[in-house]
Backbone as CSV, one residue per row, in Angstrom:
resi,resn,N_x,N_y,N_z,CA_x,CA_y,CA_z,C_x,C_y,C_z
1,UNK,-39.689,96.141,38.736,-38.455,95.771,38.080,-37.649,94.842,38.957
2,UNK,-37.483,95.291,40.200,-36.850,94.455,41.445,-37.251,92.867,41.174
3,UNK,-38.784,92.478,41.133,-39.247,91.292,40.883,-38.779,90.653,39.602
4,UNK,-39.127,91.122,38.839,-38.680,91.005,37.524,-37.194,90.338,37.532
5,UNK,-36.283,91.243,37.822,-35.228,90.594,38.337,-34.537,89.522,39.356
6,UNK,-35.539,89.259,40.283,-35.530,88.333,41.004,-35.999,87.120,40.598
7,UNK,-36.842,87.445,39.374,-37.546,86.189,38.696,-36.283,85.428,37.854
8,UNK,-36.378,86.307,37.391,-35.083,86.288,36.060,-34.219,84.998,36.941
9,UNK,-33.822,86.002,38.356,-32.097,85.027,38.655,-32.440,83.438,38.950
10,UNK,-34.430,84.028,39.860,-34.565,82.718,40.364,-34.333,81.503,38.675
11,UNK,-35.076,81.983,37.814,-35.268,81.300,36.545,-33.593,80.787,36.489
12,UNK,-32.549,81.742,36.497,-31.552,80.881,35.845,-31.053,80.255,36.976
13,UNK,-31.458,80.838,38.099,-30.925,79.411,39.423,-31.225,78.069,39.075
14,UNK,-32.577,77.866,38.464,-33.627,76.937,38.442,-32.467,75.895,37.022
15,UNK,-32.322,76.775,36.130,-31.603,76.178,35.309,-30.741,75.275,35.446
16,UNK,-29.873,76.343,35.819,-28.558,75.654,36.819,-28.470,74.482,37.226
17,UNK,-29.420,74.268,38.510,-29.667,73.096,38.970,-29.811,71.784,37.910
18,UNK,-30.675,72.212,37.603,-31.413,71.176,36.626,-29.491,70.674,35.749
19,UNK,-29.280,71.905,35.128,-27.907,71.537,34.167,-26.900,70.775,35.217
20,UNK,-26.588,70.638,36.467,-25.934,70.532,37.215,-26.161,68.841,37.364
21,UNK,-27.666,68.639,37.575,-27.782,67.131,37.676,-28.099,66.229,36.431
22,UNK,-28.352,67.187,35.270,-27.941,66.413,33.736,-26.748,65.777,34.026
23,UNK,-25.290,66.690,34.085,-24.379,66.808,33.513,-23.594,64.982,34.982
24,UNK,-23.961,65.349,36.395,-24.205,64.275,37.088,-24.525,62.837,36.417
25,UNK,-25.490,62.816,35.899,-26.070,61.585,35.254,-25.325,61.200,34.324
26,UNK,-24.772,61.919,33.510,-23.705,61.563,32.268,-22.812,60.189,32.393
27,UNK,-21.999,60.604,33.583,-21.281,59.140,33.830,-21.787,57.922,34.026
28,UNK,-23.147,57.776,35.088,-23.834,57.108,35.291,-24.269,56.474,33.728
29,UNK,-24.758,57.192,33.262,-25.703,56.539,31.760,-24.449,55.761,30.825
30,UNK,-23.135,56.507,30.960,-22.266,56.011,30.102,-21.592,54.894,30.600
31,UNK,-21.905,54.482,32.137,-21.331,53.362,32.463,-22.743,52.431,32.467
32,UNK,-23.445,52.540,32.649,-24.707,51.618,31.915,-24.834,51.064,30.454
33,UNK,-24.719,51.932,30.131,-24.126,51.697,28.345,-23.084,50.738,28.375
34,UNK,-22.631,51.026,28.509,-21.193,49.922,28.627,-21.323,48.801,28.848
35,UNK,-21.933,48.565,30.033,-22.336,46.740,30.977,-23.253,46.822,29.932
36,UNK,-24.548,47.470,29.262,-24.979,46.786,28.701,-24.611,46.009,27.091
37,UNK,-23.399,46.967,26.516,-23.062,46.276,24.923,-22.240,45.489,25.660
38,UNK,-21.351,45.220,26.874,-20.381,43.750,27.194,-21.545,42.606,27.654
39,UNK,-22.673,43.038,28.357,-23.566,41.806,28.388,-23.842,41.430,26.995
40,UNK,-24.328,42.121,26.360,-24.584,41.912,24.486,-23.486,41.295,23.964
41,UNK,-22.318,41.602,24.405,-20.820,41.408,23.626,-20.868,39.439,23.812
42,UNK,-21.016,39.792,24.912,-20.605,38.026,26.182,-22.373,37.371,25.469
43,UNK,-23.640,37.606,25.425,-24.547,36.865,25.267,-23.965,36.263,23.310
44,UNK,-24.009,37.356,22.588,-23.802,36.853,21.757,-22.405,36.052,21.447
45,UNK,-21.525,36.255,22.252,-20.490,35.237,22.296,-21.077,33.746,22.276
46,UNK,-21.494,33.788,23.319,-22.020,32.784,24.028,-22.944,31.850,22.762
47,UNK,-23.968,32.688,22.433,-25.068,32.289,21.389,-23.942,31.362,19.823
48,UNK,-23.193,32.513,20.445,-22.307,31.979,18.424,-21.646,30.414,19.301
49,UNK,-20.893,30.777,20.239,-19.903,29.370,20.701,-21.090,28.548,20.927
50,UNK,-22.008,28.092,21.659,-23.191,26.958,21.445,-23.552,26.300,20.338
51,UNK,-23.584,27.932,19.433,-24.098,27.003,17.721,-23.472,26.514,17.228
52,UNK,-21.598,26.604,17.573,-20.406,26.206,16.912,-20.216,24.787,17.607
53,UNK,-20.482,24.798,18.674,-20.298,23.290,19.931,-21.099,22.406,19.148
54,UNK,-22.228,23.369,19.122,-23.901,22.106,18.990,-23.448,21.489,17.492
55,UNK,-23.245,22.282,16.729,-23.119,21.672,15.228,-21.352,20.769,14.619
56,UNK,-20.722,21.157,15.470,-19.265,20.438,15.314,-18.310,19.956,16.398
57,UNK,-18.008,21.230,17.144,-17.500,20.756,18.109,-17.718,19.671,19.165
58,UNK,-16.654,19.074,19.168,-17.286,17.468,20.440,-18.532,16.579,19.748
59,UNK,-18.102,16.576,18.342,-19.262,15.630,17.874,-17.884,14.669,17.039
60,UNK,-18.371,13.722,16.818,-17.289,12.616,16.145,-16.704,12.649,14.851
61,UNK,-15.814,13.127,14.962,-15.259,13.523,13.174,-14.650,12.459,12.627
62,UNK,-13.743,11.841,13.510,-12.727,10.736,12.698,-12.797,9.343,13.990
63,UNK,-13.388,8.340,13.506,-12.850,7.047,14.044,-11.601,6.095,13.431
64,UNK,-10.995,6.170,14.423,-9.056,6.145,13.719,-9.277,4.080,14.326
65,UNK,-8.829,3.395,13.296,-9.026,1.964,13.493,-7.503,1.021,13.195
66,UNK,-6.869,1.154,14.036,-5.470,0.637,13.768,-5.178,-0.949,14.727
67,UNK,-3.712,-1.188,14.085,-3.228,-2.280,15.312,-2.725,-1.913,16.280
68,UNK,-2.640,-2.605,17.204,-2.794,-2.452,18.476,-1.118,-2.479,18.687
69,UNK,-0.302,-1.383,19.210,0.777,-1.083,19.528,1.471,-2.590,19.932
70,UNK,2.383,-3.293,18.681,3.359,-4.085,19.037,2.780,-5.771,18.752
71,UNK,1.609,-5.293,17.958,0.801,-6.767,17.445,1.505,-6.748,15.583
72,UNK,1.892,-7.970,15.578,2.595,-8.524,14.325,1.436,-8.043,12.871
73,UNK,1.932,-7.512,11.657,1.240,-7.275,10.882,0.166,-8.299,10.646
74,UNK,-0.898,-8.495,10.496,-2.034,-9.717,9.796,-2.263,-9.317,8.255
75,UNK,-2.132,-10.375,7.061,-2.804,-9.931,6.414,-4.255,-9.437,5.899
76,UNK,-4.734,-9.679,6.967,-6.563,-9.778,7.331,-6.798,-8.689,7.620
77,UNK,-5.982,-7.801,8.592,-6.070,-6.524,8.771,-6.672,-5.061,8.057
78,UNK,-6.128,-5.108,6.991,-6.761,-4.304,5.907,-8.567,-4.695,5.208
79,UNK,-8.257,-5.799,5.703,-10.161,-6.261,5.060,-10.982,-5.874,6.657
80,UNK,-10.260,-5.984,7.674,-10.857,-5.963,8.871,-11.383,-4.495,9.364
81,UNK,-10.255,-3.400,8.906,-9.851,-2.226,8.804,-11.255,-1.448,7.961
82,UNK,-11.483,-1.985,6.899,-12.537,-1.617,5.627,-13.651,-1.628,5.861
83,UNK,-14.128,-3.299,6.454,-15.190,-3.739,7.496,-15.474,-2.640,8.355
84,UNK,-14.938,-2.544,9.466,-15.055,-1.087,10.638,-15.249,0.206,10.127
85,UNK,-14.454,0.435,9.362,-14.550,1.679,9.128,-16.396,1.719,7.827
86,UNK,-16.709,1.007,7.752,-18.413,1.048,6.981,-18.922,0.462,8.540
87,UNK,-19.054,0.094,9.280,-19.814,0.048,10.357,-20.116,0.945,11.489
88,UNK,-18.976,1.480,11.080,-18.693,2.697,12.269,-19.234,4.163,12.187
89,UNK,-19.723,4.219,10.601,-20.213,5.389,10.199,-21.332,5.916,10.831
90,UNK,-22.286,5.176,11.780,-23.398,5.673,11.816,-22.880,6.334,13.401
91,UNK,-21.676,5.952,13.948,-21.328,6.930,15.320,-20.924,8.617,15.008
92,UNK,-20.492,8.449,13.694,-20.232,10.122,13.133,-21.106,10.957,13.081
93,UNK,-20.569,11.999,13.680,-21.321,13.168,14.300,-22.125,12.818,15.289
94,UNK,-22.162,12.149,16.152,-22.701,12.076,17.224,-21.671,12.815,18.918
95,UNK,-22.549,13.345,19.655,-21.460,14.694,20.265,-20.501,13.209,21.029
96,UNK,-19.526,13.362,20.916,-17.943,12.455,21.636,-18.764,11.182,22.906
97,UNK,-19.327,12.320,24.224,-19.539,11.958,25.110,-20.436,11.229,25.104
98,UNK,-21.404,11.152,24.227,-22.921,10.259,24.319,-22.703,8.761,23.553
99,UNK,-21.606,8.618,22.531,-21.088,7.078,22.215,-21.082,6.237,22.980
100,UNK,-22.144,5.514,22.806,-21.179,4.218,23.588,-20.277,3.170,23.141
101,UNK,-19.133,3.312,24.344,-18.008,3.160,23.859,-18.322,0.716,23.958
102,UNK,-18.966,0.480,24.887,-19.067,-1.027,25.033,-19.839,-1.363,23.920
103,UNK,-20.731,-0.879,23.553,-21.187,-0.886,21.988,-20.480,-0.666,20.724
104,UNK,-19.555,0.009,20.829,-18.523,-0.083,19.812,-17.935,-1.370,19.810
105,UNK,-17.253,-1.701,21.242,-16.176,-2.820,21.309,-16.558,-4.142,20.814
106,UNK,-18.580,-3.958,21.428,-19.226,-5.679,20.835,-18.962,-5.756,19.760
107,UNK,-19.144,-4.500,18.806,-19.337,-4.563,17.510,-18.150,-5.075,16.829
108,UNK,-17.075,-4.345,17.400,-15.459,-5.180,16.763,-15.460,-6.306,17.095
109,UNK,-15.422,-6.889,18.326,-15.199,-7.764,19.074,-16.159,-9.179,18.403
110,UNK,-17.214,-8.851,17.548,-17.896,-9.526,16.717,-18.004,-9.789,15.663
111,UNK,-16.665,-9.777,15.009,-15.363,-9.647,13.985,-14.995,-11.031,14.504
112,UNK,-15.406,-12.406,13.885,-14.188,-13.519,14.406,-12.800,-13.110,14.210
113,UNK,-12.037,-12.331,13.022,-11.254,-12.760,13.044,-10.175,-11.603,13.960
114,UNK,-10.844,-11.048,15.077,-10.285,-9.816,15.765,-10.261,-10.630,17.023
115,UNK,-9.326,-10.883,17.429,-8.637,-11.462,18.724,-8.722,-10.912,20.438
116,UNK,-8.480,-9.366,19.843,-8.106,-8.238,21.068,-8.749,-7.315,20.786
117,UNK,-9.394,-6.285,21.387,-9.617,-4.801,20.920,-9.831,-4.140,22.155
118,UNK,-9.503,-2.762,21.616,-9.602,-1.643,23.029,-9.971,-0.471,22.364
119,UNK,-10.814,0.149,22.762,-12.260,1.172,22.410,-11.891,2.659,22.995
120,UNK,-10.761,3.778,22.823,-10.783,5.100,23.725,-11.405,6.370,22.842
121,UNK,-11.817,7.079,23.701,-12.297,8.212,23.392,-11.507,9.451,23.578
122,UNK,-11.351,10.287,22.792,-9.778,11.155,22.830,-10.871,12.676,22.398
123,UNK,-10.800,13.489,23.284,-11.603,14.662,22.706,-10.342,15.821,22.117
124,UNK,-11.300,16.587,21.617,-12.789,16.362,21.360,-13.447,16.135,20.164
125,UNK,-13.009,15.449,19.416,-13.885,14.685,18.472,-13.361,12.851,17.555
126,UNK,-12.731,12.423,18.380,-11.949,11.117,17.750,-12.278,9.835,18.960
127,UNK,-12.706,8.835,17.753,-12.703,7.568,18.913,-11.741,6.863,18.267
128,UNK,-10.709,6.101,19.271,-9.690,5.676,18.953,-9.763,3.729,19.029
129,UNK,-9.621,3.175,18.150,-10.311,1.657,17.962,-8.224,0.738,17.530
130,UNK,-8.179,-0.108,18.619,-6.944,-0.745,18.540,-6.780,-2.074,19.010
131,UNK,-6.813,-3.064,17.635,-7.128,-3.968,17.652,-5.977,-5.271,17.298
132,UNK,-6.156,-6.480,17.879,-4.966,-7.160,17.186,-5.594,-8.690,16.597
133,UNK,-5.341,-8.950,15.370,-6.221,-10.025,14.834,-5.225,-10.972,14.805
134,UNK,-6.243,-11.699,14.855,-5.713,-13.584,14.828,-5.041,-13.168,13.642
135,UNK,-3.295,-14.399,13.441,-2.192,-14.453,13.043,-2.924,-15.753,11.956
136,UNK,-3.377,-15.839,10.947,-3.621,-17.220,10.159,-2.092,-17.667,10.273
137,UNK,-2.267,-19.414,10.434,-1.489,-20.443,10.164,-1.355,-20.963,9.307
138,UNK,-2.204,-21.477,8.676,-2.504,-22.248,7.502,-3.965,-21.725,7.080
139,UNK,-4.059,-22.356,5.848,-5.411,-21.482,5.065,-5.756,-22.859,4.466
140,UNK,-7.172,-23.213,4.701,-8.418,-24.343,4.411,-8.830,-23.992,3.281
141,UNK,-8.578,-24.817,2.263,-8.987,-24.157,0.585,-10.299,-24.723,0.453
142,UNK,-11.228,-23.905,-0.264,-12.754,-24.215,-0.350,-12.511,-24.165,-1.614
143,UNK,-13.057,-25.457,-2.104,-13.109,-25.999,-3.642,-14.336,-25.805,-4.389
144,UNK,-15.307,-24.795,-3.813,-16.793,-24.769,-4.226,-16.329,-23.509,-4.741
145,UNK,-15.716,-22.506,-4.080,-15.244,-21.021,-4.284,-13.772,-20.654,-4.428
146,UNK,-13.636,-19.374,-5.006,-12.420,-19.322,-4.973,-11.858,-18.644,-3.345
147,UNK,-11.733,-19.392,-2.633,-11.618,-18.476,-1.567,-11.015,-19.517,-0.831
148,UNK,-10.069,-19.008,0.385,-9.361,-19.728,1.484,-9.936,-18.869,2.795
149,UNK,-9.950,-20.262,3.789,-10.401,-20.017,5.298,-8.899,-20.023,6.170
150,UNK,-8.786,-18.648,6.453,-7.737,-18.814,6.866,-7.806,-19.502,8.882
151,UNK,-6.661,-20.094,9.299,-6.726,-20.469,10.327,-5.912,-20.236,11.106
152,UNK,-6.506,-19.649,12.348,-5.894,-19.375,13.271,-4.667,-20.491,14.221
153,UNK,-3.844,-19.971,15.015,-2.759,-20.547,15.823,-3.870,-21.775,16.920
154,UNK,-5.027,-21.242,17.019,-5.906,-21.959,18.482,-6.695,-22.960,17.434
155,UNK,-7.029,-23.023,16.512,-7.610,-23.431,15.541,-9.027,-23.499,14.641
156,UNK,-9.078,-21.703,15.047,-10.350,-21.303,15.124,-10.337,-21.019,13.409
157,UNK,-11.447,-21.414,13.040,-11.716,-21.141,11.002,-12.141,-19.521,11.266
158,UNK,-11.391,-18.639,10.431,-11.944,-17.813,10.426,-12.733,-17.244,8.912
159,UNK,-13.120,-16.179,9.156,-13.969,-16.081,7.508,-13.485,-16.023,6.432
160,UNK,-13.897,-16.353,5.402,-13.044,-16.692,4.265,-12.514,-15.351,3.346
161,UNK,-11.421,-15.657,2.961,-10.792,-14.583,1.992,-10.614,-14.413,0.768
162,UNK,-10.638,-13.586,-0.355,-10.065,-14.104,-1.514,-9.040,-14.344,-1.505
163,UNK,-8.582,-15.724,-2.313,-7.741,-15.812,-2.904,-6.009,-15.290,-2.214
164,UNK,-6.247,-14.278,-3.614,-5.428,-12.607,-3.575,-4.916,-12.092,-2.061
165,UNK,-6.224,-12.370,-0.793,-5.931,-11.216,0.079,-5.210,-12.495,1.349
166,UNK,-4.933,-14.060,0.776,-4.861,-14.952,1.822,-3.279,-14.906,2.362
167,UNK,-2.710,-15.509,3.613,-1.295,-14.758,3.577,-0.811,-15.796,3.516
168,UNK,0.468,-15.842,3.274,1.602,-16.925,2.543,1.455,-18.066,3.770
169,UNK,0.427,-19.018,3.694,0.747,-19.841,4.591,0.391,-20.874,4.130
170,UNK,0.496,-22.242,4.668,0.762,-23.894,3.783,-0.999,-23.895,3.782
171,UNK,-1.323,-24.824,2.553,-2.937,-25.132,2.007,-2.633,-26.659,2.871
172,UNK,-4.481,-26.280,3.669,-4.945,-27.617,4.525,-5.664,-28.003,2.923
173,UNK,-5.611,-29.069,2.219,-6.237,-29.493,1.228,-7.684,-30.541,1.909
174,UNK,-8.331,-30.145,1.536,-9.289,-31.322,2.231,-10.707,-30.421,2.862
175,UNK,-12.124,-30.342,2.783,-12.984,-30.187,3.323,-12.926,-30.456,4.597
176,UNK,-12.636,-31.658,4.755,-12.664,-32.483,5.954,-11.693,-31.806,7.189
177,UNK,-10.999,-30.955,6.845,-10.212,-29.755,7.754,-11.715,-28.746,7.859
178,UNK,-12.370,-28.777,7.453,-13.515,-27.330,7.953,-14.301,-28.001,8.860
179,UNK,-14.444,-29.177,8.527,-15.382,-30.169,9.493,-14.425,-30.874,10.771
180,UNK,-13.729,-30.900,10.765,-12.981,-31.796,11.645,-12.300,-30.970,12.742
181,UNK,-12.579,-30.732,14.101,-11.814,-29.926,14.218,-10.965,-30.517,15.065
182,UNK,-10.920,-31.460,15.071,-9.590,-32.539,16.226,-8.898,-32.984,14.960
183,UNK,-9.264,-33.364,13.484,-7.915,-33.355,12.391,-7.764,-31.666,12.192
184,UNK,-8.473,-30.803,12.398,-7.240,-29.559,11.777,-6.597,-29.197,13.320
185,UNK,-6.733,-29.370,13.780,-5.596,-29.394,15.339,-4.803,-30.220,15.666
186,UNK,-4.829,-31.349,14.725,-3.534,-32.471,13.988,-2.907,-31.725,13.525
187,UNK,-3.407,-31.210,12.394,-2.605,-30.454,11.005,-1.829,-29.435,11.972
188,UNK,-2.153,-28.537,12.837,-1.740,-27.631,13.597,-0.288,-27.904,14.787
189,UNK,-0.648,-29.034,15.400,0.570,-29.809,15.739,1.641,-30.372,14.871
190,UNK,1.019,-30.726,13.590,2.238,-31.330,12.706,3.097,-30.001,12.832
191,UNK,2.009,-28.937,12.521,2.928,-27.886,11.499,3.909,-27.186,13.007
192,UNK,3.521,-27.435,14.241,4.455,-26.607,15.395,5.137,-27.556,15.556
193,UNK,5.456,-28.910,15.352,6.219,-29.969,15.158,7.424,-29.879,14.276
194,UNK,7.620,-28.633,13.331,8.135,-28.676,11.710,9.406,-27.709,12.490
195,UNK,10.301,-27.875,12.065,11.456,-26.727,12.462,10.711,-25.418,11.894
196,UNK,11.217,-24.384,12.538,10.895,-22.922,11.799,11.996,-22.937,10.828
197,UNK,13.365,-23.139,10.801,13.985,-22.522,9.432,14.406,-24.027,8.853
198,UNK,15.702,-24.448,8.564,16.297,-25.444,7.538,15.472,-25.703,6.305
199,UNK,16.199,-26.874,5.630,15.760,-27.331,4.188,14.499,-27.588,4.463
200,UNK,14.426,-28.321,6.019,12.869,-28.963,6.196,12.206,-27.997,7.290
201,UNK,11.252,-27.239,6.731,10.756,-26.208,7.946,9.392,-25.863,7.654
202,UNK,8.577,-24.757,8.452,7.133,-25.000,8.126,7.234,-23.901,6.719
203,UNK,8.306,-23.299,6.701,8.141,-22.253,5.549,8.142,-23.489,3.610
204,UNK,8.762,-24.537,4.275,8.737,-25.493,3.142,7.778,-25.831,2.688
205,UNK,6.707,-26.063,3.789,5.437,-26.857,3.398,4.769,-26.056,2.671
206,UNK,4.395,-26.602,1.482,3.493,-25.917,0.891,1.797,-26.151,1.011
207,UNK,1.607,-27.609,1.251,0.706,-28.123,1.283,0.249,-29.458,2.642
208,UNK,-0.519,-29.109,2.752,-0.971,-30.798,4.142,-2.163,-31.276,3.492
209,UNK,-2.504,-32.736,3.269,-3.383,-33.169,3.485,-3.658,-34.362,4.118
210,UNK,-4.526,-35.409,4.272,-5.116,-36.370,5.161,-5.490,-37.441,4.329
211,UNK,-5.265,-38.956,4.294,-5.816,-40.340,4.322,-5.259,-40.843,4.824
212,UNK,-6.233,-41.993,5.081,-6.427,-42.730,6.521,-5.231,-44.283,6.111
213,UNK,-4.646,-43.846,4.973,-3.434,-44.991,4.400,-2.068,-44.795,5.040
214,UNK,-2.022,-42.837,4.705,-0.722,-42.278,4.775,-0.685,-41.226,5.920
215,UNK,-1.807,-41.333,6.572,-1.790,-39.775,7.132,-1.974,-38.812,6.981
216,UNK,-0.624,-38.188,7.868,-1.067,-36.605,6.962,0.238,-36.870,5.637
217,UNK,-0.228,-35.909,4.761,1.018,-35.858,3.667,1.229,-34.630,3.514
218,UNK,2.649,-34.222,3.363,3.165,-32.611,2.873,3.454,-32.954,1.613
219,UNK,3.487,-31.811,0.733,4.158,-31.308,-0.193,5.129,-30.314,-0.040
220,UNK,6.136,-30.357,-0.739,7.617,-29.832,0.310,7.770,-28.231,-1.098
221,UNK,7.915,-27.379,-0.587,8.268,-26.447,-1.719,9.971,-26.062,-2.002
222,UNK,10.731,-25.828,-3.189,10.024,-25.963,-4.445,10.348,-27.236,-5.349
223,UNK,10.739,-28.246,-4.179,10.848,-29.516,-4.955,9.873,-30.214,-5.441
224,UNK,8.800,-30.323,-4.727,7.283,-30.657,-4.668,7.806,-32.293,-3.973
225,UNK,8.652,-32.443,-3.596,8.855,-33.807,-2.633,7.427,-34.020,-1.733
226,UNK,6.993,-35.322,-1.928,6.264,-35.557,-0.666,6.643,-36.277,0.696
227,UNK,5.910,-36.031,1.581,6.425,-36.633,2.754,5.239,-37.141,3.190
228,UNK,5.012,-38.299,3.797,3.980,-39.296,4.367,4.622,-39.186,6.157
229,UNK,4.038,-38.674,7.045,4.157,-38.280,8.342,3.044,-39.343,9.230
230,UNK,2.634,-39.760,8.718,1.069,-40.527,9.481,0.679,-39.751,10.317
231,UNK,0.365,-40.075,11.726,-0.815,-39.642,12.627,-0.075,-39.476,14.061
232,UNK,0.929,-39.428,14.061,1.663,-39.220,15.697,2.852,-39.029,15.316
233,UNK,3.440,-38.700,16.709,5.049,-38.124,16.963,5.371,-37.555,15.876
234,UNK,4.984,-36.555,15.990,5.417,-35.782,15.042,6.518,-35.250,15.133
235,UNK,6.819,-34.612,16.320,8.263,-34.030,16.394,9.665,-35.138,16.536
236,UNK,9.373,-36.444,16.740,10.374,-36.997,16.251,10.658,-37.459,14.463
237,UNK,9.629,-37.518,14.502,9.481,-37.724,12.746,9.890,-36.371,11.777
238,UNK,9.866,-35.470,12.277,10.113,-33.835,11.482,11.621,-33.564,11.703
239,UNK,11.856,-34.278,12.944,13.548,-34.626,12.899,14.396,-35.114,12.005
240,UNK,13.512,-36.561,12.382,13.893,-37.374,10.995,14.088,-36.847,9.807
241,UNK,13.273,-36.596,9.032,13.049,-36.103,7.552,13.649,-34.636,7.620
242,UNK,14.105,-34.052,8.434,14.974,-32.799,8.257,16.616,-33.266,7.971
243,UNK,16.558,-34.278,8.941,17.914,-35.090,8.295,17.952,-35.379,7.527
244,UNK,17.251,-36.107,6.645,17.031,-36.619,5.360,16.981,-35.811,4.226
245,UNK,16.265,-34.454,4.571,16.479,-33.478,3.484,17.532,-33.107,3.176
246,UNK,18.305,-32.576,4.347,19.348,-31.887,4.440,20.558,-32.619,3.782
247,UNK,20.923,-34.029,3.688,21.409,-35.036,3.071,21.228,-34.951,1.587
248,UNK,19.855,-35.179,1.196,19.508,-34.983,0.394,20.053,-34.023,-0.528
249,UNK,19.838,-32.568,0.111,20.457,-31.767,-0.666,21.631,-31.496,-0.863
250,UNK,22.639,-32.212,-0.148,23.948,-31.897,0.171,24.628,-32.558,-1.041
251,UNK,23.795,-34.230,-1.435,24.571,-34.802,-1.766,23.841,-34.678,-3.162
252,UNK,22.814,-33.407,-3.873,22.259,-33.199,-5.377,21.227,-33.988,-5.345
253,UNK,20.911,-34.560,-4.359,19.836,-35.485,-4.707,18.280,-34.789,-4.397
254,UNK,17.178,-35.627,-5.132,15.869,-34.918,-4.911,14.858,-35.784,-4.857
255,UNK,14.816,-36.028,-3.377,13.725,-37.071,-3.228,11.969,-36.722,-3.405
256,UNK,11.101,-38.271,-4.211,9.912,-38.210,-5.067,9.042,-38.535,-3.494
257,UNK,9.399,-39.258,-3.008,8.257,-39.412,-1.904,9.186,-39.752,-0.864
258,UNK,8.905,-38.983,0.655,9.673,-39.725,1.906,8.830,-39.688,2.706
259,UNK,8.999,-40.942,2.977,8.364,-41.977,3.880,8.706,-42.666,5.320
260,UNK,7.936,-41.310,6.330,8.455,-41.583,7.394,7.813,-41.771,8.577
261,UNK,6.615,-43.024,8.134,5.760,-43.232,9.321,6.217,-44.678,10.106
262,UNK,7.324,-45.259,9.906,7.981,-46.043,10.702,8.383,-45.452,12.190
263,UNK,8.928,-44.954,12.193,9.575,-44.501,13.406,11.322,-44.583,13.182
264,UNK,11.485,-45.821,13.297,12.993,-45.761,13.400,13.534,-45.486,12.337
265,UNK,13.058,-45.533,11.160,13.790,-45.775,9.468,13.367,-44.567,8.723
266,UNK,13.420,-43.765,7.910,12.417,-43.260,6.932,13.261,-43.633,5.683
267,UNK,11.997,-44.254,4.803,12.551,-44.685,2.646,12.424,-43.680,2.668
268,UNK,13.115,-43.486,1.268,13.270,-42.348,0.514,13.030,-42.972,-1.157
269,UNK,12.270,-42.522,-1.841,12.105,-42.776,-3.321,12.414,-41.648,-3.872
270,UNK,13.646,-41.673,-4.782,14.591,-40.811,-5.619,13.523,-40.456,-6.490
271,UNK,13.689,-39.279,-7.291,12.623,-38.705,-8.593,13.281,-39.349,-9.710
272,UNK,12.718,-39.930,-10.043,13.042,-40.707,-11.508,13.518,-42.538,-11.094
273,UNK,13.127,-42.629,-9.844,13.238,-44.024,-9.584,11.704,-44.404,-9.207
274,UNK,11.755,-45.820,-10.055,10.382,-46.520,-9.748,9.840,-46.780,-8.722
């Protein structure tokens, strides 16, 4: 019986133990558990933010195509604007950083009628395109089409426009302005020759053209007066005939043709005189 009983205690000693280093391990296992659902927590973080990066984030959503902070409206702008924005499409969705940005700029920059441009990248998903286009001066009317070449201040032809989209500036009448480019850089001096405001100014001119009789000739708006300027001094001659207008109008009168390639004199032929 003694044994018996000694078995017994050893048996629940034996237990004991054993329950003693279960109950040990408990914390251990429950802090294993743990690091392992926050590694799970953080991998699948991780897994979801990659697939969200890889498929949207830092890839190109909007190419924003404006003027260039403090450049004068163009009316060309909006056709230029339309242009870019269909060329530019094939940089969308591509991730921000891998654009190239000097490849963009050729591409504007290969736009005659875009003057300036500057190419930034703004994350994370916008390329920022800011550009300033040639100012047309006068517009080269093409008599084959309905369309005007508008022209720049330097006297560069740029591509042609409709009609509709050309901006309020005096008609070079004549082919021979698309071909010529030492007479449309005449035409270009007459017209910086012209006062900016009075009766006689470049906002008057409606029209320039060229023979080798009279020169250049304006058509004056909205009298439709002409003026015969010939081929030099212009800015003393735009003097002239600003005086003459201004007279003109003072005193009701409305001159049919003025004629002021003398120098010292300019005629004047009244409308309704022979």
């Amino acid at each position: 019986m003694e044994k018996e009983k000694t078995t017994a205690k050893g048996a629940r000693s034996c237990f004991s133990i054993a329950g003693n280093r279960t109950w040990h391990l408990l914390p251990r296992l429950k802090a294993w558990g743990k690091v392992a659902v926050a590694v799970f927590a953080v991998g699948a973080i991780a897994a979801s933010s990659y697939e969200f990066l890889n498929r949207s984030f830092f890839r190109v959503y909007e190419i924003d195509v404006q003027l260039e902070d403090g450049a004068e409206f163009s009316t060309i702008f909006p056709s230029i604007k339309e242009s870019l924005d269909i060329r530019m499409r094939p940089f969308h969705g591509q991730f921000i950083w891998s654009v190239d940005l000097e490849n963009i700029l050729a591409l504007v920059e290969s736009d005659q009628r875009v003057k300036d441009a500057k190419v930034t990248r703004i994350y994370p998903d916008k390329i920022q395109i800011r550009l300033q286009p040639y100012t047309p001066v006068v517009n080269i009317l093409d008599k084959k089409k309905p369309y005007l070449h508008p022209v720049a201040r330097n006297g560069q032809v740029l591509p042609p426009v409709p009609v509709g989209e050309a901006s309020d500036s005096p008609i070079l009448r004549g082919e021979q302005f698309l071909a010529d480019k030492n007479l449309r850089s005449q035409a270009l001096a007459l017209l910086h020759a012209t006062p900016v405001t009075g009766s006689f100014s470049q906002k008057s001119i409606s029209e320039i053209s060229f023979d080798k009789k009279h020169g250049f000739e304006l058509r004056l708006q909205p009298s439709g007066t002409i003026v015969w300027m010939g081929d030099e001094d212009f800015t003393h001659r735009a003097s002239q005939v600003a005086r003459v207008v201004d007279y003109l109008r003072n005193e009701d009168l409305t001159g049919r043709i003025i004629d002021a390639r003398y120098g010292k004199k300019v005629v004047v032929k009244l409308r309704n005189a022979p």
